[in-house]
N, CA, C and O atoms as CSV, one atom per row, in Angstrom:
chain,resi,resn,atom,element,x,y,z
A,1,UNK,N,N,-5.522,7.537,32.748
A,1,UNK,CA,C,-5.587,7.092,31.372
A,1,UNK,C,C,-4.179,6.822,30.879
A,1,UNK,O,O,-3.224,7.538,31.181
A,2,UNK,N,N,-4.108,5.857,30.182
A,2,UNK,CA,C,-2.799,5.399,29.716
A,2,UNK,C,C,-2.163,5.867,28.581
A,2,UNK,O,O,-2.649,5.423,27.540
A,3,UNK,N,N,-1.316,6.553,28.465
A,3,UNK,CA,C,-1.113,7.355,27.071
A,3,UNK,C,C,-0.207,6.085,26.291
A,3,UNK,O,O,0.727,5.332,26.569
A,4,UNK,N,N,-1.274,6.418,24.952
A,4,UNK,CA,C,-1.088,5.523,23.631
A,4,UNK,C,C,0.391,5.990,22.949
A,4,UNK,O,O,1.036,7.038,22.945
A,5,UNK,N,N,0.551,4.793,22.442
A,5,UNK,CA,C,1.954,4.929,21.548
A,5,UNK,C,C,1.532,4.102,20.245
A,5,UNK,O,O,0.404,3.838,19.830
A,6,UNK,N,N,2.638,3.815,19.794
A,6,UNK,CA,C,2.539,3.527,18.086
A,6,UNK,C,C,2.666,2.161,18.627
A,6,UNK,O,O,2.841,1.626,17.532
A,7,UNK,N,N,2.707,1.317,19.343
A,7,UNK,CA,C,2.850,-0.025,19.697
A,7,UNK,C,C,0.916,-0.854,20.152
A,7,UNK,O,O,0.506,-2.011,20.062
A,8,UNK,N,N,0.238,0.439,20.612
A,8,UNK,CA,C,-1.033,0.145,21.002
A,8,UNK,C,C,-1.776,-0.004,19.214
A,8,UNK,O,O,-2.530,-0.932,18.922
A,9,UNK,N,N,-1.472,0.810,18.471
A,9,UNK,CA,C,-2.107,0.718,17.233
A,9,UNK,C,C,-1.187,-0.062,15.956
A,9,UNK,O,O,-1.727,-0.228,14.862
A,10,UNK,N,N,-0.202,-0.378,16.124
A,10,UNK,CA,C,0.925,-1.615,15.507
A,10,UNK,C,C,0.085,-2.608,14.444
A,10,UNK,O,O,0.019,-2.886,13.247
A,11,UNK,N,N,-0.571,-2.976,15.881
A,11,UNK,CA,C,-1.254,-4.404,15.604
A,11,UNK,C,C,-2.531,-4.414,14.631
A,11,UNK,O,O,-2.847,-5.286,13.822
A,12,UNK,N,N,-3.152,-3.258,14.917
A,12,UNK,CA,C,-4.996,-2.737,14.268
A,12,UNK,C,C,-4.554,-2.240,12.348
A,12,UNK,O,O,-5.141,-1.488,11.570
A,13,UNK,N,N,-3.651,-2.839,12.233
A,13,UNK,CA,C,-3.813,-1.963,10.854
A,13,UNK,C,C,-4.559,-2.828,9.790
A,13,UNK,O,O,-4.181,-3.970,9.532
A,14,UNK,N,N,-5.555,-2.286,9.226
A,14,UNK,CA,C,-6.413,-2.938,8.120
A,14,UNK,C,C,-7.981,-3.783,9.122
A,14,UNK,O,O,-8.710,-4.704,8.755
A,15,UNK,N,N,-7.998,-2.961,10.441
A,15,UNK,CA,C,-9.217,-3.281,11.068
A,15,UNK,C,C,-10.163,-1.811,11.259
A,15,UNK,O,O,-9.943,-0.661,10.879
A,16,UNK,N,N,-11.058,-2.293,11.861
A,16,UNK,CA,C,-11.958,-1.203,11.726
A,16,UNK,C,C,-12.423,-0.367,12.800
A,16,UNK,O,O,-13.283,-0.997,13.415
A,17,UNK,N,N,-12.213,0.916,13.362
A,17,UNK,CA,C,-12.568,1.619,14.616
A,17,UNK,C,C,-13.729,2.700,14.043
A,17,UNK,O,O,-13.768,3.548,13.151
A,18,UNK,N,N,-14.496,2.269,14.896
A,18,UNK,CA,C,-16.193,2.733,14.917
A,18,UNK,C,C,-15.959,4.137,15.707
A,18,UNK,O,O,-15.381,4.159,16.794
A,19,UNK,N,N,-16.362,5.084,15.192
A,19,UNK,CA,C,-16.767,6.247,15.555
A,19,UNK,C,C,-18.377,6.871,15.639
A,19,UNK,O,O,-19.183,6.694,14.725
A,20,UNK,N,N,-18.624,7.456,16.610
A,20,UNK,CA,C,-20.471,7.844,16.512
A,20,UNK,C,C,-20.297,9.547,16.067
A,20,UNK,O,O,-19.297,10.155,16.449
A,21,UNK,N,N,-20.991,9.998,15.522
A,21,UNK,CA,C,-21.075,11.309,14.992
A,21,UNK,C,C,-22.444,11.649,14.739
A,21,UNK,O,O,-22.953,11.181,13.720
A,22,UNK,N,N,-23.457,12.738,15.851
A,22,UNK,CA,C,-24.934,12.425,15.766
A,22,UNK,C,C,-25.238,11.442,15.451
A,22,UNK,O,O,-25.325,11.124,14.265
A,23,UNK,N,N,-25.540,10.507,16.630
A,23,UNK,CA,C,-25.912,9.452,16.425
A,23,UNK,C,C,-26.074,8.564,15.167
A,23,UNK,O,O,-27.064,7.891,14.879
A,24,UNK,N,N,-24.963,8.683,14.499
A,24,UNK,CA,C,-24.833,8.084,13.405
A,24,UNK,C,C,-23.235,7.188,13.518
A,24,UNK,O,O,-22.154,7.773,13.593
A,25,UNK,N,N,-23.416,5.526,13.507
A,25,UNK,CA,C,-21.784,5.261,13.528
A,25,UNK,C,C,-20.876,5.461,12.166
A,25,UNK,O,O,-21.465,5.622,11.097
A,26,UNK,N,N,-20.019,5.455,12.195
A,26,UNK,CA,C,-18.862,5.765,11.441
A,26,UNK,C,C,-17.511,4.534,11.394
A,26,UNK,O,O,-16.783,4.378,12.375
A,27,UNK,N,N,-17.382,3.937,10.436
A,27,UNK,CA,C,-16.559,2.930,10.168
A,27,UNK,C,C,-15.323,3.750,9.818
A,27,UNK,O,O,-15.582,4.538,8.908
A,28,UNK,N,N,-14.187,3.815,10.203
A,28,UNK,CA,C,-12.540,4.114,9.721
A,28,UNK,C,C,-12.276,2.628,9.832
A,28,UNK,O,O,-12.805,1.744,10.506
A,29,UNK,N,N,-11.076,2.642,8.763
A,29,UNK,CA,C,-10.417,1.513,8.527
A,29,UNK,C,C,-8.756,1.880,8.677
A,29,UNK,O,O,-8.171,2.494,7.785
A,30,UNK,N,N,-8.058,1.412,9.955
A,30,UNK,CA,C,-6.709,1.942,9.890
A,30,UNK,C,C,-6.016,1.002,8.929
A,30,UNK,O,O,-6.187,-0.192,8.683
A,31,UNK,N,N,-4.970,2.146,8.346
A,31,UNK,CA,C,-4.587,1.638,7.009
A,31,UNK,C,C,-2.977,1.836,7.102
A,31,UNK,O,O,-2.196,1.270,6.338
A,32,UNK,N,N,-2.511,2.904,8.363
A,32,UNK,CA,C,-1.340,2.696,8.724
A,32,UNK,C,C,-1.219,3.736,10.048
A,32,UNK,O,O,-1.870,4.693,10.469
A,33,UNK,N,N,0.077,2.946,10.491
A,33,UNK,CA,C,0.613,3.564,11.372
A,33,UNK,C,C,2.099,3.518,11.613
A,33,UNK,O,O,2.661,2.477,11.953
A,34,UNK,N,N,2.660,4.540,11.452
A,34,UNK,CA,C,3.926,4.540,10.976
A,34,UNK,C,C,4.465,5.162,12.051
A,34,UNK,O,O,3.620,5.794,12.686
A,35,UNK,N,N,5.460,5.209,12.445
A,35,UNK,CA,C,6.510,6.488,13.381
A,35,UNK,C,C,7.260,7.666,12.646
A,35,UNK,O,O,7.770,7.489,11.540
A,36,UNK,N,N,7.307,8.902,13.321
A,36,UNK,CA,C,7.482,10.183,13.337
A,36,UNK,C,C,8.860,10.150,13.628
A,36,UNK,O,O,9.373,9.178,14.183
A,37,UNK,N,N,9.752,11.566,13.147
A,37,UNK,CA,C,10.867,11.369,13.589
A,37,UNK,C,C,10.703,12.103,15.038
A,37,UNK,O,O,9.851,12.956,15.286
A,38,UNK,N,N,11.688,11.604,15.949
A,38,UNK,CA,C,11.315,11.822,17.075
A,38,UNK,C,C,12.801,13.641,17.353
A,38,UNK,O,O,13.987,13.539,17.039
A,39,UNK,N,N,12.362,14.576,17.779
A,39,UNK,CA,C,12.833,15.987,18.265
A,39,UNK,C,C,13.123,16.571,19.449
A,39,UNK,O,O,13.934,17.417,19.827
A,40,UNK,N,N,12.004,15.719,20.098
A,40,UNK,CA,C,12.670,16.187,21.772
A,40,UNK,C,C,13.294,14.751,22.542
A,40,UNK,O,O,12.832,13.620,22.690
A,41,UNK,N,N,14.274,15.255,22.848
A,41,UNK,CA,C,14.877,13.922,23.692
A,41,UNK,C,C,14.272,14.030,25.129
A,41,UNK,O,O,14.115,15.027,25.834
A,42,UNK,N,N,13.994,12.793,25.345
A,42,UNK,CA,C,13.378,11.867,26.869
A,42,UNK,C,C,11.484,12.515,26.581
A,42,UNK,O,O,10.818,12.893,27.545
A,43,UNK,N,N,11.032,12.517,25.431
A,43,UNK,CA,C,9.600,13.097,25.354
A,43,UNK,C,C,9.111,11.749,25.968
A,43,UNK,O,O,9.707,10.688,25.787
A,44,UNK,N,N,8.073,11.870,26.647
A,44,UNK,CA,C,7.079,10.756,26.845
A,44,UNK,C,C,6.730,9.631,26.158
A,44,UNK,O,O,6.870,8.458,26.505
A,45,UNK,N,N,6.190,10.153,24.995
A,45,UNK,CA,C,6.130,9.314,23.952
A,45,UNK,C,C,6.504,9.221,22.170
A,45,UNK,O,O,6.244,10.182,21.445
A,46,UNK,N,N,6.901,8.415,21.824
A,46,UNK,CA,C,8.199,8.653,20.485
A,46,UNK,C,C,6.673,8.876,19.421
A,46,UNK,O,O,5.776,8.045,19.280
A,47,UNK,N,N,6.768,10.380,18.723
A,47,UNK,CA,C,5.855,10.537,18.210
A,47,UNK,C,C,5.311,9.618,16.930
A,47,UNK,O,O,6.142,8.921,16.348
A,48,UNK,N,N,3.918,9.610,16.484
A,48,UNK,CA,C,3.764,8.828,15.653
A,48,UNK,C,C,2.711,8.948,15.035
A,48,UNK,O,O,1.874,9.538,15.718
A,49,UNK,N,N,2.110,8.463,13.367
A,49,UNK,CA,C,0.660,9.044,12.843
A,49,UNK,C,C,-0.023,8.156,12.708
A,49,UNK,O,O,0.525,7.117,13.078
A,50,UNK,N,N,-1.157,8.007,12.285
A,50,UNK,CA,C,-2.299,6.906,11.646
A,50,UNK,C,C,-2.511,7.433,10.631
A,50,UNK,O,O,-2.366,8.640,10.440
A,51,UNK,N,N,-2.894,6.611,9.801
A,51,UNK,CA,C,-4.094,6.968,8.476
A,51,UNK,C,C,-5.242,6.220,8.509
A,51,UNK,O,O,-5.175,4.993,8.580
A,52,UNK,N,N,-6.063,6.679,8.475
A,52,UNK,CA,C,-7.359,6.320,8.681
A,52,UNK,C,C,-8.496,6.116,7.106
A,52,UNK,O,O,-8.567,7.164,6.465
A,53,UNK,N,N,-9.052,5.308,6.699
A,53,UNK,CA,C,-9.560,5.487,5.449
A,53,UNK,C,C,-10.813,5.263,5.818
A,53,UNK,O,O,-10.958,4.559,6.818
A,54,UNK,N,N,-12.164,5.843,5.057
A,54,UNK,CA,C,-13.536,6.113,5.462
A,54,UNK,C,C,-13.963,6.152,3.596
A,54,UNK,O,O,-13.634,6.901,2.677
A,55,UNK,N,N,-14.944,4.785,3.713
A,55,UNK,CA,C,-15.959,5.104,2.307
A,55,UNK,C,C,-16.781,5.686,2.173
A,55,UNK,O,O,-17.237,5.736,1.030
A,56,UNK,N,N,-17.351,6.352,3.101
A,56,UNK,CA,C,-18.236,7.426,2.937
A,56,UNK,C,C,-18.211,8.218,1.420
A,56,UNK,O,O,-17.295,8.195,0.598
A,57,UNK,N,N,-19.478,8.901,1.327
A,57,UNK,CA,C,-19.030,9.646,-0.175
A,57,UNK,C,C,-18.894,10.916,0.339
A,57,UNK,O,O,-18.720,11.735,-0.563
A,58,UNK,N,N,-18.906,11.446,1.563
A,58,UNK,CA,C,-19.051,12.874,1.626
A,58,UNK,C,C,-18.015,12.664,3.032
A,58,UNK,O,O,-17.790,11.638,3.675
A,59,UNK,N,N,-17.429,14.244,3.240
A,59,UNK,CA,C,-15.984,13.897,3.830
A,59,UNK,C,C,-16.571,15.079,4.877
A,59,UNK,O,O,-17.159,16.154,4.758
A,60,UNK,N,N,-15.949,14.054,6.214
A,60,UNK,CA,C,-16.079,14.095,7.115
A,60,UNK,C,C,-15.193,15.483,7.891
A,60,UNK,O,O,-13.966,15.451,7.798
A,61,UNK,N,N,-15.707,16.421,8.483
A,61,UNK,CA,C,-14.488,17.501,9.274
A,61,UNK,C,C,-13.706,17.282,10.349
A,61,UNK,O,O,-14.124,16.599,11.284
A,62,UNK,N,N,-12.472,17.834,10.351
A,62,UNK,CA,C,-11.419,17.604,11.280
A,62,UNK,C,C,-11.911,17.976,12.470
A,62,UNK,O,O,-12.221,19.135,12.745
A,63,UNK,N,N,-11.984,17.202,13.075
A,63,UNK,CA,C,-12.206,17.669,14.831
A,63,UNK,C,C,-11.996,15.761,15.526
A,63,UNK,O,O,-11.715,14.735,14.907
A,64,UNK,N,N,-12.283,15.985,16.989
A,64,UNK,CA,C,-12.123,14.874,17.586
A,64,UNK,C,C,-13.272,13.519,17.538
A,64,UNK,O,O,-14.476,13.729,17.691
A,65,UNK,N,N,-12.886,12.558,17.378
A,65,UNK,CA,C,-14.160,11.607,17.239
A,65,UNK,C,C,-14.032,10.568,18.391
A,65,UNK,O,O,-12.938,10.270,18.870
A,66,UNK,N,N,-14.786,10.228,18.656
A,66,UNK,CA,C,-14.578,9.125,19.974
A,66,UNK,C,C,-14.327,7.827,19.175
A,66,UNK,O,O,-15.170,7.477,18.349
A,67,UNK,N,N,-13.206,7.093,19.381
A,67,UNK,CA,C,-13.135,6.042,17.740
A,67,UNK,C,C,-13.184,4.926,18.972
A,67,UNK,O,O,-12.758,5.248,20.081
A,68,UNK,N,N,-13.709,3.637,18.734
A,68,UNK,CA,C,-13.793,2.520,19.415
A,68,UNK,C,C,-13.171,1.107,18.886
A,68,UNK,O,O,-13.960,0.641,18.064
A,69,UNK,N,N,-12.313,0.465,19.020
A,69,UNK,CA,C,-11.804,-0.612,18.866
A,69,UNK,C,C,-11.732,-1.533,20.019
A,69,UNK,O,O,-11.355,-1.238,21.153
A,70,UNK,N,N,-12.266,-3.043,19.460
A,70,UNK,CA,C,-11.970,-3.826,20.871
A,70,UNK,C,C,-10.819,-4.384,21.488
A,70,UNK,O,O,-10.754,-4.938,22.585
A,71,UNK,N,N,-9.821,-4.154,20.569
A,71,UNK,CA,C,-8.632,-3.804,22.149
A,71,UNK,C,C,-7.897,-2.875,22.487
A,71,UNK,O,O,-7.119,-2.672,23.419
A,72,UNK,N,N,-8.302,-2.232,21.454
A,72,UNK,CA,C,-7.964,-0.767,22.721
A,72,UNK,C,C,-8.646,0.132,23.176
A,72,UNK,O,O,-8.159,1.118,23.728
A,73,UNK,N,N,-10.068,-0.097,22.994
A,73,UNK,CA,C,-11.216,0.560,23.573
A,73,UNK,C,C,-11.686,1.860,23.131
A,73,UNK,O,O,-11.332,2.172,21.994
A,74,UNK,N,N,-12.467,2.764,23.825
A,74,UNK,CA,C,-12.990,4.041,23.284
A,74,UNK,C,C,-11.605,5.583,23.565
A,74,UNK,O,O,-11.142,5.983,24.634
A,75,UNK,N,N,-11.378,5.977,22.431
A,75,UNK,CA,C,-10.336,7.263,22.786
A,75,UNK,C,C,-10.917,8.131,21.681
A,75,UNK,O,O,-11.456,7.902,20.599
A,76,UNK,N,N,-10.534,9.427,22.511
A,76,UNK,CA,C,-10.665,10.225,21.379
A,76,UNK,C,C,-9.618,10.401,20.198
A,76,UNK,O,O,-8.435,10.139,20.419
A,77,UNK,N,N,-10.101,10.913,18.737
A,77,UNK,CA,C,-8.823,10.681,17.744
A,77,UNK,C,C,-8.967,12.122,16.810
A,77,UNK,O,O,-9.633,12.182,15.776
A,78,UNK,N,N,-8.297,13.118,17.325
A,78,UNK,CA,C,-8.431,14.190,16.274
A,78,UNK,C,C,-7.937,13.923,14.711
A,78,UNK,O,O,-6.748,13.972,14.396
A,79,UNK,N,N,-8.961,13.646,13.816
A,79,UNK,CA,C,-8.759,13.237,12.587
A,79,UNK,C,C,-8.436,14.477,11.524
A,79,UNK,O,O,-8.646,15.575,12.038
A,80,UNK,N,N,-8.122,14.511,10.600
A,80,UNK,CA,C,-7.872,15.675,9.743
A,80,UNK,C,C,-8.122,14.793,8.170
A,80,UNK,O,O,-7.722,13.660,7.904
A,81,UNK,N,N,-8.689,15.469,7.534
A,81,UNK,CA,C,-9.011,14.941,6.323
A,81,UNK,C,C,-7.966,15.423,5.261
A,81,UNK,O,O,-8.087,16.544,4.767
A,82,UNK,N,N,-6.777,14.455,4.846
A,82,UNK,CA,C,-5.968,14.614,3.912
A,82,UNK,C,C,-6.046,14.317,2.122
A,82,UNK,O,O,-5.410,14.826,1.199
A,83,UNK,N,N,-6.741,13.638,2.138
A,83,UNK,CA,C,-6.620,13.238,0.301
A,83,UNK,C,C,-8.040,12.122,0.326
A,83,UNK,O,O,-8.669,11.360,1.060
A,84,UNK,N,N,-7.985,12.664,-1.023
A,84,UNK,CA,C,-9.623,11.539,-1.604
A,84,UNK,C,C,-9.018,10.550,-2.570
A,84,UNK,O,O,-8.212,10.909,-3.429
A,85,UNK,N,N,-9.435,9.235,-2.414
A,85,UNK,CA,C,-9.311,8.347,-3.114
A,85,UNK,C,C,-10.262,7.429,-3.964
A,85,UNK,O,O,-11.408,7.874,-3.898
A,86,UNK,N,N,-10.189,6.464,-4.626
A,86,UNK,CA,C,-11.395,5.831,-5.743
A,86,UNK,C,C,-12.377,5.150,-4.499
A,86,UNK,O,O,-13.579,4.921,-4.637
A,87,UNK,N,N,-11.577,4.882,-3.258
A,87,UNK,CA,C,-11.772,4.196,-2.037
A,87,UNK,C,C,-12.778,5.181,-0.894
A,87,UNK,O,O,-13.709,4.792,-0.188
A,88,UNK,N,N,-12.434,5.994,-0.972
A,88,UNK,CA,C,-12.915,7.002,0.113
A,88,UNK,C,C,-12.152,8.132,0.308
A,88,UNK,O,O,-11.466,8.519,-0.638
A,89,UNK,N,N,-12.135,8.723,1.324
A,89,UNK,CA,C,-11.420,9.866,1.805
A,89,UNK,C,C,-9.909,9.007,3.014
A,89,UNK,O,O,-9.764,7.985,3.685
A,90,UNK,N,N,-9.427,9.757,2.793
A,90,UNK,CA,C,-7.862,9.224,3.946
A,90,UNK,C,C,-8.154,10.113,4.958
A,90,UNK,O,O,-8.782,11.128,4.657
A,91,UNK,N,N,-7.745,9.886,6.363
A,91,UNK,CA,C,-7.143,10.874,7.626
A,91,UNK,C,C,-6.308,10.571,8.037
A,91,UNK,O,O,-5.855,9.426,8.048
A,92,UNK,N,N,-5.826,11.617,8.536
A,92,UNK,CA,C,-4.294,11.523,9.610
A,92,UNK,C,C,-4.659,12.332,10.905
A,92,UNK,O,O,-5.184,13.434,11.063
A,93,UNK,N,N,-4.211,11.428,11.731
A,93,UNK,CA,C,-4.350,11.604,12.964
A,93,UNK,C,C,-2.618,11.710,13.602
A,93,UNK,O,O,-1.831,10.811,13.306
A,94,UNK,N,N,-2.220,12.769,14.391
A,94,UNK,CA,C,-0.572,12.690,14.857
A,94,UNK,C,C,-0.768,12.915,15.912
A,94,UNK,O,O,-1.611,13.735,16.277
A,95,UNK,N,N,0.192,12.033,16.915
A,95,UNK,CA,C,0.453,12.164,18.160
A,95,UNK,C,C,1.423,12.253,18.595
A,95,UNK,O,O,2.040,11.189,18.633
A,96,UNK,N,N,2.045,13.313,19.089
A,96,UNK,CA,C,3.629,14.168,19.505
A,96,UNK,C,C,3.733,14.433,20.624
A,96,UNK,O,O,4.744,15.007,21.031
């Protein structure tokens, strides 16, 4: 498996990655992806977050979701539910 960087999700911001949760799908809308300051020198990969936005009216729990986009396919995305908006709920997802 190819480990993701902030260059694989660059491009997806303001598209939509489908998640299933009991058989129920789940629309996120990435809304950013920004870079982390980076702490360990020669790390693998230069850390970095997403935000994820979901209209749902009822907010979803932090754990891993299998999120699907068509070009970068099915991964898992440990989401964390940060702030509610007029829009939906926000997540952040970090990868270090």
């Amino acid at each position: 498996m190819e480990l993701l960087t902030l260059e694989h999700f660059a491009g997806c911001v303001n598209e939509t990655f489908s998640a299933t949760l009991e058989d129920m799908r789940i629309e996120f809308v990435l809304v950013e992806a920004r870079p982390l300051p980076t702490r360990v020198p020669d790390a693998r990969r230069a850390p970095f977050s997403l935000l994820f936005r979901n209209t749902a009216a009822f907010l979803f729990p932090q754990q891993i979701y299998p999120m699907h986009h068509p070009r970068i396919g099915e991964v898992g995305i440990f989401i964390v539910p940060i702030a509610r908006e007029r829009e939906g709920f926000l997540y952040e997802a970090v990868f270090n």
